[in-house]
Residue, then its C-alpha position, 0 to 999 in steps of 0.5 A: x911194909x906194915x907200920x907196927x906199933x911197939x909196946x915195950x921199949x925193949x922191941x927191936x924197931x921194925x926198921x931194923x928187921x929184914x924182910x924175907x923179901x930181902x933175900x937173896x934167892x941162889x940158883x944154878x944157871x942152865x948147864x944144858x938146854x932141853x927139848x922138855x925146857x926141864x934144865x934140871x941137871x940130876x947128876x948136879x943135883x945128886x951130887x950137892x945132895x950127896x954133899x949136904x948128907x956128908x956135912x951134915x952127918x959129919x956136923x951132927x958127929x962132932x955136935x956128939x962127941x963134943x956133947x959127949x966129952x962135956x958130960x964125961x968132964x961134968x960126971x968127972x967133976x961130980x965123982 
């Protein structure tokens, strides 16, 4: 790891800075062999992305209404 020097007092020291070498990498094992050595599952891969695509619109839905409400009780208060 490279030694940084800091310039300011308010610099996080780089001691507390994580690596992104100190992440954890997540994979799903093998759920079947292959002649090709290709052990991409499809059928699991469409269905995690299927799921993303749910959370993050149904996220994104609650992100705007809630948004939405904190304008209509700013506009209320402004009348």
């Amino acid at each position: 790891m490279l030694s940084v020097s800091s310039t300011s007092k308010g610099h996080i020291p780089s001691s507390e800075m994580k690596s992104i070498y100190d992440t954890q990498v997540a994979f799903r094992p093998a759920s079947q062999n292959s002649l090709d050595r290709n052990t991409v599952d499809l059928d699991q891969e469409r269905a995690s992305f299927i799921d993303n695509a749910i959370r993050t619109e149904l996220a994104m839905k609650q992100a705007v209404e809630e948004y939405s409400e904190i304008g209509d009780m700013l506009a209320k208060m402004i009348k």
